[in-house]
C-alpha positions in Angstrom: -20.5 -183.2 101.6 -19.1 -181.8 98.5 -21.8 -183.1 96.4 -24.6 -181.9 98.9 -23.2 -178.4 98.6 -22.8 -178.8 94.4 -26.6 -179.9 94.4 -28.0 -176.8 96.6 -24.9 -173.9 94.7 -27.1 -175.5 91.3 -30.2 -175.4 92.3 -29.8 -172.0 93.8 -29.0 -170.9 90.5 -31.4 -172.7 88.8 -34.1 -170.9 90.8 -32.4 -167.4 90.8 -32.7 -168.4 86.8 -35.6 -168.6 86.9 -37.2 -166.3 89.2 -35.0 -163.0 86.7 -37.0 -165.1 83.3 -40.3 -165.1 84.9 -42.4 -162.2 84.5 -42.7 -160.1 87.6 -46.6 -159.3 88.6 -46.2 -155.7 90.1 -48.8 -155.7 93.5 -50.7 -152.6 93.6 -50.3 -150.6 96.5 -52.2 -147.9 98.7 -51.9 -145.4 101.5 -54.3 -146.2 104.8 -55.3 -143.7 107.1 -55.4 -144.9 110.4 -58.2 -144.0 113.1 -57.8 -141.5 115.8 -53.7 -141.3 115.3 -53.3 -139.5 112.0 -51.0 -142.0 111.0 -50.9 -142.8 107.3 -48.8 -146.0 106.1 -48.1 -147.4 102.6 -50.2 -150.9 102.3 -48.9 -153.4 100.0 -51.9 -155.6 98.6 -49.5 -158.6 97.7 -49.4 -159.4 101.5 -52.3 -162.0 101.5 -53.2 -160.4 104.8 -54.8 -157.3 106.1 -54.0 -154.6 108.1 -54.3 -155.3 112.2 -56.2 -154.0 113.7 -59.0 -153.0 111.1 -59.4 -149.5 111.9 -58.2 -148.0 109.0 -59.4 -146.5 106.1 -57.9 -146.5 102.2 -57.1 -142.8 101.3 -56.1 -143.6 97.5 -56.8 -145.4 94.7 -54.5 -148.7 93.4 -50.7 -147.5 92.9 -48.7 -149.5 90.4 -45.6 -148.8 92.8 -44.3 -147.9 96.2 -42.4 -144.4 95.0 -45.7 -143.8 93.6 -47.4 -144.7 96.9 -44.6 -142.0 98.8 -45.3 -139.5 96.7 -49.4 -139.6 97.5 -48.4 -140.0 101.1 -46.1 -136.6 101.0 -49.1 -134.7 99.5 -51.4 -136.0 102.0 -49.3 -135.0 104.7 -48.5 -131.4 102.8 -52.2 -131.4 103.5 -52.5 -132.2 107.0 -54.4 -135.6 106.5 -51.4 -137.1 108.1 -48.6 -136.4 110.9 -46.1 -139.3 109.8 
């Protein structure tokens, strides 16, 4: 048992390692608008998914990060383009 939990306490490092030494690939991000409710949301494109259900509609270009992404979404709401 002790050797089980030696092997996964190394490997667990190994990987946390590696994962700080790799180079981190920032995922742009956007605000959507969704139809009929007002609603805006910050999207992350890194999700290999899209939004559900499709009736939405991007409201801003590619943002490099998501305080960058909250800041567009407080304007647009200082605006009146979105309620929440």
């Amino acid at each position: 048992m002790r050797r089980v939990f030696a092997l996964c306490a190394a490997s667990s490092l190994a990987l946390s390692a590696l994962a700080v030494t790799s180079s981190a690939q920032a995922a742009p991000f956007h605000v959507i608008h969704w139809s009929g409710t007002n609603i805006c949301q910050v999207w992350d494109n890194g999700i290999p998914t899209k939004p559900w259900p499709s009736d939405y509609k991007a409201v801003s270009k590619k943002l490099p990060t998501f305080d960058a992404a909250l800041k567009v979404k407080a304007g647009l709401m200082k605006k009146g383009v979105c309620k929440l």
